[in-house]
N, C-alpha and C positions, 0 to 999 in steps of 0.2 A: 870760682874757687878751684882750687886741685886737691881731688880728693883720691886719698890712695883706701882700696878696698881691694880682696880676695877675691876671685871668681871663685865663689863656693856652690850660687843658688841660681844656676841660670835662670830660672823662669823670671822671680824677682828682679835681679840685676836688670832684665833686659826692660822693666817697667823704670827702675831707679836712673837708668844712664839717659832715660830718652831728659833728664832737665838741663840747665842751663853752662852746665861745669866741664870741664875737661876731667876723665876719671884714667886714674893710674891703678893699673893692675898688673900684679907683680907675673914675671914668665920666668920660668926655667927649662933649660934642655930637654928633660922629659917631658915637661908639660903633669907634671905629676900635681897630685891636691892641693901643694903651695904655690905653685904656679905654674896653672892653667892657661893664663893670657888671656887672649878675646875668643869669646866664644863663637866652635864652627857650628851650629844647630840653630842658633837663634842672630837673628836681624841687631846687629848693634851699630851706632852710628861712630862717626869717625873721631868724635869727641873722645873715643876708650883708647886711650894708649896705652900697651903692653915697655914694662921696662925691667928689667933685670935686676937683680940685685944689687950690682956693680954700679948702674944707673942710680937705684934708688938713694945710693950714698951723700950725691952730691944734689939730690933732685927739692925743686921747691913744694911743700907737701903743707895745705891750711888747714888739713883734716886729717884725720883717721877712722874712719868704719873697720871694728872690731866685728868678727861675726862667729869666732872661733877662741876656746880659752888660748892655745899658744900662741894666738897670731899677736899677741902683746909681745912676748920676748922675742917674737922673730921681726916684727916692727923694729923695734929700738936696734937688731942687730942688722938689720938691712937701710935703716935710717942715720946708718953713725953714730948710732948712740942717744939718738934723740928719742927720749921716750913719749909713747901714748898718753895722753892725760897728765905730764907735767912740762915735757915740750913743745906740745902740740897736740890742737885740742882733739879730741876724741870721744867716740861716742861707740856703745858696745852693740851691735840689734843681734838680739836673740832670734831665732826663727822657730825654734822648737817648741813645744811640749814638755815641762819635768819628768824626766822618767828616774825612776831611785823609789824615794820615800815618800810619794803622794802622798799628801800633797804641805807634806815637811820638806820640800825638797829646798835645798839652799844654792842658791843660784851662785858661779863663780865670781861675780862679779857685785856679790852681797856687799853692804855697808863701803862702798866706795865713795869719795869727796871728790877725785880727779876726773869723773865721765858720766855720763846721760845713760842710762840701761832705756833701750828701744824694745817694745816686745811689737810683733806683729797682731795680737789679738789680742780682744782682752781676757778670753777666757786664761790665757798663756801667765797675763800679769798676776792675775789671782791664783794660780797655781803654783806658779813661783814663789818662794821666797827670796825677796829681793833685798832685806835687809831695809838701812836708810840710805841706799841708792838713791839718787833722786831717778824719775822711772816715768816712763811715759808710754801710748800707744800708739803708733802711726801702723791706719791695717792697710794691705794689702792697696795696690793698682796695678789695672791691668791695660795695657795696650789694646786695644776695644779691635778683636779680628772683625767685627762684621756679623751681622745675622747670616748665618751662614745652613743651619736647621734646613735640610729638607725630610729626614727623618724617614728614607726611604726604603732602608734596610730595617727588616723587623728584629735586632738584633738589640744590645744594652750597650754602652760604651761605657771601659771602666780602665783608669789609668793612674797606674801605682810602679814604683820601680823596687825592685829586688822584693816581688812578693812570698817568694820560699823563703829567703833571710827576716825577712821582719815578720810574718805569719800572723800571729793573732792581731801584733798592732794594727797592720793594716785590713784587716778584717778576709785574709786569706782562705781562713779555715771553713766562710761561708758561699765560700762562693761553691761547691757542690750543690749544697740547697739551690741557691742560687740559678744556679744555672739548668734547674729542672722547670723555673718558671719562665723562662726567657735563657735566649742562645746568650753567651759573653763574647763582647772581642776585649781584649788584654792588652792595653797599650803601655809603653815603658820598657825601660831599662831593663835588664834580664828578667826577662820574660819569659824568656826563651825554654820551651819545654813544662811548663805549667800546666798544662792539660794531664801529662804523662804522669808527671808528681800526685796533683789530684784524684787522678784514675776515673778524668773524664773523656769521653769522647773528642775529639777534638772538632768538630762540629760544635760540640754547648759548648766551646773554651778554648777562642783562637789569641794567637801571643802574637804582637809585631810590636817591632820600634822603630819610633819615623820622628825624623827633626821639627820642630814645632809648627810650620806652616803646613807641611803635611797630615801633621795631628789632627790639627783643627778641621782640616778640610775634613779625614776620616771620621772623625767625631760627628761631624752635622751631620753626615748619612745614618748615624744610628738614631733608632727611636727616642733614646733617652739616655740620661746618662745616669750612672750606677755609681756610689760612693758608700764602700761597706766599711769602711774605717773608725776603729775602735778607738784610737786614741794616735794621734799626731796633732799638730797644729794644723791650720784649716789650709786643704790642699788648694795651688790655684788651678790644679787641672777642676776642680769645681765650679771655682769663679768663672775661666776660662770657657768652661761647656756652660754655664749661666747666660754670660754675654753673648756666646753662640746662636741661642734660642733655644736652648733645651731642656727640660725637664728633668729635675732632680727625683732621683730615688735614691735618699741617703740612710742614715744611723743617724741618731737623735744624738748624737757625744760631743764632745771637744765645742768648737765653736761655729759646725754647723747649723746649730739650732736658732743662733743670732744670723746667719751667714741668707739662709733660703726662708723667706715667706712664705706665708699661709697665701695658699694658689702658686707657691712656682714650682709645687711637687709633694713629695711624700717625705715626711723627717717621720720613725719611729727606732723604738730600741728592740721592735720585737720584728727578724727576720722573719716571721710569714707576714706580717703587714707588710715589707719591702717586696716579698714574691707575689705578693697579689696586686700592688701598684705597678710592677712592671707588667705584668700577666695584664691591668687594664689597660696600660698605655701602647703594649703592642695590639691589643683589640679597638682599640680606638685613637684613631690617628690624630684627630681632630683636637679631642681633649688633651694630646700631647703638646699639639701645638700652641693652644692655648692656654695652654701652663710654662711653657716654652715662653710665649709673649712675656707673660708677666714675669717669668725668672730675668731675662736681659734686660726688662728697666728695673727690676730691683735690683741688679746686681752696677747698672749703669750709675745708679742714681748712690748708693755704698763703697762702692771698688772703682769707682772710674779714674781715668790715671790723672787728670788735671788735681782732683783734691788732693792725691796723694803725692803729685811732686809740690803741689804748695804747702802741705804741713812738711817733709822733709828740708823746704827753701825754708821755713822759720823758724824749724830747730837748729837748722847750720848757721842762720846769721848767729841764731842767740848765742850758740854753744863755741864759737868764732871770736864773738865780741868781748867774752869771758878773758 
């Protein structure tokens, strides 16, 4: 198939493009939000062809992945007119979380006849209001880096982007406490200056951003990994440090509670239960890695990337054959 989709989610995409299709992603001159083209951070294979608006006009397109409310009318205006879901089949994936009137929240994409609403979790689909969308959950896959855990820096791995703008969601406001049990390193997107804003040291709260292969490698060096996030849909830098070999120290919310087993780390809602599981697992190296073990095959055996391109291979036949 040829399927035209948004570079909106690098992590995702780069699990979605590894199946069997040639995938069309729209570029423009800036490379700006609508068209980013192929992404420079992450490993994509040659099957992602960047094409231009001008291209998309005349271009052969069996699909549509919707992952944003405009990118319907910008479809039908960079398709010639041909629309999502009456010319061509389409299918919407949510990635988010409701944020509005939890959990009254009314999805854009409510009571549609013309497309498939995809949510990445299921905690996502019952929080939504979806209407009589017809509605399904394909979760998360991950491109499997590798045990990679050597867990040799006594420090917490925690990777969130634009943590001063999003602040409580991502559970910003904890990481002071936080980081009086265990040093932080800060990975992601503006980061940059987080310590300062905080008014920690920059010792308990270092910031860097490194393109995904670099990440991971950073990542296994820390003891553990640290996910204080209050409300998003389930990060894959989670999944990601899972299949690593790491140990979680999360917040019990959203859909990490389905996400990490009982033994691949610590789920609670009460921040001294999370500083005192970090505080054991940099005291004990061992028990880290042994909760490390079992985090990568549950996470192998949940998020591995072969089931996840086979449920997206037989929602596109279906939604195709329509």
């Amino acid at each position: 198939m040829r399927i035209l989709l948004w570079h909106v989610h690098g992590s995702w995409t780069t699990a979605f493009v590894q199946g069997p299709h040639t995938y069309l992603v729209p570029v423009l001159p800036d490379r700006g939000p609508d068209g980013l083209g192929r992404a420079r951070t992450f490993a994509w294979p040659d099957s992602v062809r960047e094409l231009s608006p001008q291209q998309l006009a005349d271009a052969d397109v069996d699909v549509v992945v919707l992952q944003r409310p405009h990118e319907e009318e910008l479809a039908a205006r960079w398709l010639g007119g041909r629309r999502p879901g009456r010319d061509i089949p389409a299918v919407y994936l949510e990635h988010n979380a409701p944020d509005g009137d939890v959990p009254n929240t009314r999805h854009p994409c409510a009571d549609r006849r013309d497309l498939t609403l995809v949510h990445v979790t299921h905690f996502n689909r019952l929080f939504w209001d979806n209407g009589s969308t017809r509605t399904t959950v394909i979760e998360h896959g991950i491109v499997d880096p590798g045990h990679r855990w050597t867990g040799e820096l006594p420090r917490a791995a925690v990777v969130v982007n634009d943590p001063v703008r999003r602040g409580r969601y991502v559970g910003t406001d904890l990481l002071p406490t936080l980081s009086e049990a265990v040093p932080l390193d800060v990975f992601g997107m503006r980061t940059a200056g987080l310590a300062e804003h905080l008014g920690l040291p920059r010792e308990r709260c270092r910031d860097q951003d490194l393109p995904q292969e670099g990440l991971h490698s950073a990542m296994a060096l820390r003891r553990l990994y640290l996910h204080p996030v209050r409300w998003t849909s389930l990060g894959l830098s989670l999944l990601e440090a899972m299949h690593l070999g790491m140990p979680v120290v999360a917040l019990a919310t959203t859909e990490a509670v389905e996400a990490v087993p009982e033994g691949a780390g610590v789920l609670s809602t009460r921040p001294e239960v999370l500083a005192e599981a970090a505080r054991r697992y940099l005291d004990e190296p061992q028990a880290a890695a042994e909760d490390g073990e079992r985090a990568r095959r549950a996470a192998l055996g949940r998020y591995g990337l072969k089931p996840f391109l086979h449920r997206w291979e037989q929602l596109l036949e279906e939604v195709t054959r329509c």
